[in-house]
C-alpha positions as CSV (number, residue, x, y, z in Angstrom):
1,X,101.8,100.2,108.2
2,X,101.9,96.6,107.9
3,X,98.7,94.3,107.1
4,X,99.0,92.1,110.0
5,X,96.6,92.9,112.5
6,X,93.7,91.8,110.0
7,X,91.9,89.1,111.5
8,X,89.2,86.8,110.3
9,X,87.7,83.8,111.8
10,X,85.4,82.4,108.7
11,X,85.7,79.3,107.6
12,X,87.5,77.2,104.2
13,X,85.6,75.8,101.2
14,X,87.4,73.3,98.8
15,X,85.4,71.9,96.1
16,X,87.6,69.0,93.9
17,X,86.7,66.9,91.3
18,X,87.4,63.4,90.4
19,X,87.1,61.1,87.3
20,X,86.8,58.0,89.2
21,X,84.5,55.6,88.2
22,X,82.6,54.4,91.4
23,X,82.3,55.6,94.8
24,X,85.3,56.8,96.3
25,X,86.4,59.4,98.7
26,X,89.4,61.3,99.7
27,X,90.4,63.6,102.4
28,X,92.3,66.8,102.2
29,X,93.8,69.1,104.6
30,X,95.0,72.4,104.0
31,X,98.0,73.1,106.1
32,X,99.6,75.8,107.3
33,X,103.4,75.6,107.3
34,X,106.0,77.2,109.5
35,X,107.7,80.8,109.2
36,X,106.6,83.6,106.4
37,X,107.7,84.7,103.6
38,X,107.6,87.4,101.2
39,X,110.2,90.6,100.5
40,X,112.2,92.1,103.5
41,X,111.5,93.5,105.5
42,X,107.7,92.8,105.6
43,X,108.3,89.7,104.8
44,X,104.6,88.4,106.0
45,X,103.5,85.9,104.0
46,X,101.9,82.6,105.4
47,X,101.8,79.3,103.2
48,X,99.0,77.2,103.0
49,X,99.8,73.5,101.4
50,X,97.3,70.9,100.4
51,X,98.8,67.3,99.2
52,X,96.6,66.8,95.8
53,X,97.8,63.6,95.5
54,X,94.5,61.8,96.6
55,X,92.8,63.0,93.9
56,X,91.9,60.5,90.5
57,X,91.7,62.4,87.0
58,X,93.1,65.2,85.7
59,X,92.3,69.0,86.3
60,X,92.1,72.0,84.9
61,X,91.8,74.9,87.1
62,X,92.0,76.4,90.5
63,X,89.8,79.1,92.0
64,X,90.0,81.5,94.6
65,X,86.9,83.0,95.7
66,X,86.6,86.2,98.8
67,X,84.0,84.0,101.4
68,X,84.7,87.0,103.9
69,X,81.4,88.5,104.2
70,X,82.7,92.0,104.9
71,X,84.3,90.8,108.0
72,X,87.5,91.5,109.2
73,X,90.5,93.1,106.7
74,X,91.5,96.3,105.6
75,X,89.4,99.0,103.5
76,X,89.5,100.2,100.4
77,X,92.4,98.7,97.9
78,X,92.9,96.2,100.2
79,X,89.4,94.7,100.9
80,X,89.2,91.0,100.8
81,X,91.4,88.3,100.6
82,X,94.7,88.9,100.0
83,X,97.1,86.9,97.5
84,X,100.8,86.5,97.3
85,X,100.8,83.9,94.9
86,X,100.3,80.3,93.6
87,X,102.1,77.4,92.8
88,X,101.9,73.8,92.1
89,X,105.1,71.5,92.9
90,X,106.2,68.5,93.4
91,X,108.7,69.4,96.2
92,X,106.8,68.2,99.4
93,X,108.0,71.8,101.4
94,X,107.3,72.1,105.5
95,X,108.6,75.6,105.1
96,X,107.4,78.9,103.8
97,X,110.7,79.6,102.4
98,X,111.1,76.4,101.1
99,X,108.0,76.9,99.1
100,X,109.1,80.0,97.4
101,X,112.3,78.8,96.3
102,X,110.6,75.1,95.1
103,X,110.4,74.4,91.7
104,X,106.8,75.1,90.3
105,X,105.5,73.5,87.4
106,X,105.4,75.8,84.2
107,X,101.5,75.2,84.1
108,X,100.4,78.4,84.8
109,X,99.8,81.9,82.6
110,X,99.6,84.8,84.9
111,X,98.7,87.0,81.8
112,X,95.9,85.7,79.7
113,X,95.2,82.5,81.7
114,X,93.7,84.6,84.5
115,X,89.8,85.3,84.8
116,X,89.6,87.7,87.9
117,X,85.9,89.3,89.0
118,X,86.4,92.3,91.7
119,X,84.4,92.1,94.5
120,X,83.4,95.3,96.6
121,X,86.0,97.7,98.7
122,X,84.9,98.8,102.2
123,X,84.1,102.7,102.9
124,X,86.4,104.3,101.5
125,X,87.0,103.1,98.2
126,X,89.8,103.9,95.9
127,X,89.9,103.8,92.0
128,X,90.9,99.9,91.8
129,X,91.8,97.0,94.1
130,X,95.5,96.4,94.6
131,X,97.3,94.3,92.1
132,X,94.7,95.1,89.6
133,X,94.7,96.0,86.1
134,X,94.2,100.2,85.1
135,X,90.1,99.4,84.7
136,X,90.4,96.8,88.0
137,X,89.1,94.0,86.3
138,X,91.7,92.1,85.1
139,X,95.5,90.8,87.2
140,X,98.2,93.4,86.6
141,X,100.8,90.9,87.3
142,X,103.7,93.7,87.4
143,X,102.6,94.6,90.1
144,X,100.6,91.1,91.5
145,X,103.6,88.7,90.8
146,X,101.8,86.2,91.3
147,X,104.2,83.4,90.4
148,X,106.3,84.4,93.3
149,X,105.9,84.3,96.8
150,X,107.1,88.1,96.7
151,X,104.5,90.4,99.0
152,X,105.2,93.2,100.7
153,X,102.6,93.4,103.6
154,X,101.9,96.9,103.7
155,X,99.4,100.0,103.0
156,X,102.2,102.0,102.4
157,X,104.5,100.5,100.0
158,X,102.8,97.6,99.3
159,X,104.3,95.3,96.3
160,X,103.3,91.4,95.0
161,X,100.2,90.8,95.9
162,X,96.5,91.2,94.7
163,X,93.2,92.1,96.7
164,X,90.0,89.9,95.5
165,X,87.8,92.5,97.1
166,X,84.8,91.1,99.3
167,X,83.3,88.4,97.5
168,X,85.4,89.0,94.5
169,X,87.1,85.9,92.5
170,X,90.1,84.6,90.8
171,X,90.3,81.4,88.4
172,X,93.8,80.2,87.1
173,X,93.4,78.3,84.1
174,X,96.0,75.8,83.5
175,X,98.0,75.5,80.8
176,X,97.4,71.7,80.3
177,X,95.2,69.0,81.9
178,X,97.3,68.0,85.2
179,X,97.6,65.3,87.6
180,X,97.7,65.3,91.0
181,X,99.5,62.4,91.5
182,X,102.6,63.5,93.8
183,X,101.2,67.2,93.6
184,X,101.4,69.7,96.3
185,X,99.2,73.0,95.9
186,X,100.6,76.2,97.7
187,X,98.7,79.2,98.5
188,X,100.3,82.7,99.9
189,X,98.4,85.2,102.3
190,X,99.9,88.1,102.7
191,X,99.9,89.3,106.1
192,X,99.8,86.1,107.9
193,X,96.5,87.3,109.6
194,X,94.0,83.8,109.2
195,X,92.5,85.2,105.3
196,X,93.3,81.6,104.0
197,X,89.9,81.0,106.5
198,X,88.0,83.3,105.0
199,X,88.3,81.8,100.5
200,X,86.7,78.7,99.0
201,X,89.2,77.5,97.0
202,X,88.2,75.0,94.2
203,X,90.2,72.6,92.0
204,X,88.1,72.5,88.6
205,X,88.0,69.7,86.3
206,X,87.5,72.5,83.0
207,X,88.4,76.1,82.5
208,X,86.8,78.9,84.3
209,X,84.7,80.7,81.6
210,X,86.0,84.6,81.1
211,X,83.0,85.9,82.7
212,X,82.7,83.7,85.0
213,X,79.7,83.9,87.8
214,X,81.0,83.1,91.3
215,X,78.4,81.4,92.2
216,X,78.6,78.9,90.0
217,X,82.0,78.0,89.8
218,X,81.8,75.4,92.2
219,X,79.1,73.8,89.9
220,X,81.6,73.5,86.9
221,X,82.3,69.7,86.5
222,X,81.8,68.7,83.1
223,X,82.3,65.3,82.7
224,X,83.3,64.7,86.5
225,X,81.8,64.1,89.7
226,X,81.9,67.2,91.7
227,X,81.5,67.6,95.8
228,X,82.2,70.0,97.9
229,X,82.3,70.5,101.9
230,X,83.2,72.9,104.1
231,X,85.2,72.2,107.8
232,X,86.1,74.9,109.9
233,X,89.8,76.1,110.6
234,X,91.4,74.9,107.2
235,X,90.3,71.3,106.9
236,X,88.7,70.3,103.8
237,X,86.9,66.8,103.1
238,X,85.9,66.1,99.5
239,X,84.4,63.1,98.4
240,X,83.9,61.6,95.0
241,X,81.3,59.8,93.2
């Protein structure tokens, strides 16, 4: 049974931060790009790209928080928004496949540099979200891959991918401060069935703590300006003071 027919029409929060000094703003669009993804043959996983270039300063994080309000999705194991995986390049891809065979930058530690909070399952619940650690709070990336652009989009045999739950969260702490001059952020959903629409998604200028609140991880901008808006089918403005 594949994942596709989960449908959400919510909307796509990107909070970014800047170190410029004065006012300046930037504009970033989240953009879907052509064909799936993913491991044969449910191969069903839609990329998302958003061109970081615009942004001054370093960063330090990214965040990936479940804004679906129990709407839409599957139940169980599988509530919430669904991940493939993450990566940051330089290759500027229009492809899904091109994105999963792009070179990512080694920035990323998909073992100890993860901070994941579960959110809830939907009626009825099993013993852990999918992708999730034996206790389900931590990434078991056996199982999640999340530095590859792997899924398989099913309930059945389902492989490379990890559930946030409704409302849960997942922070990526970088190995190093990085720039995202010529940067190009890409995203996975597994399924292809409009989840991206349903996350707020945050670049962070520090680290998300290890028990992170969700709430507040929007508010985390240490020495940098941080402001966040929300447009509706995957646009995001951010502006910078």
């Amino acid at each position: 049974m594949s994942k596709q027919g989960k449908i959400k029409h919510l909307c796509l929060a990107m909070a970014v931060a800047s170190v410029s000094t004065g006012a300046s703003a930037a504009t970033l669009s989240l953009t879907k790009l052509s064909g799936l993804t993913g491991t044969a043959p449910n191969n069903q996983t839609a990329v998302y790209s958003a061109d970081l270039s615009s942004l001054s300063g370093n960063f330090a994080a990214i965040s990936i928080t479940d804004a679906s309000g129990t709407f839409g999705g599957a139940t169980g194991q599988f509530s919430g928004f669904d991940l493939d995986a993450i990566k940051l390049s330089t290759t500027n891809c229009a492809t899904a496949d091109c994105v999963a065979s792009a070179v990512g930058l080694n920035v990323f530690d998909f073992t100890s540099g993860v901070v994941f909070s579960p959110g809830t399952q939907r009626a009825p619940a099993d013993a852990k979200l999918f992708g999730t650690s034996g206790s389900g709070t931590g990434a078991d990336n056996a199982v999640a891959t999340l530095g590859d652009f792997d899924g398989v989009s099913s309930t059945v045999t389902p492989f490379g991918f990890l559930s946030l739950g409704d409302g849960g969260s997942i922070g990526f702490n970088l190995t190093s401060l990085t720039s995202g001059a010529g940067l190009f952020l890409y995203i996975g959903e597994v399924g292809d069935n409009g989840e991206v629409a349903g996350s707020n998604i945050n670049v962070l200028s520090d680290p998300v703590p290890s028990a992170p609140e969700p709430a507040t991880w929007a508010m985390m901008v240490g020495g940098f300006g941080l402001i966040g808006s929300a447009m509706r089918r995957r646009r995001v403005t951010a502006s910078f003071a």
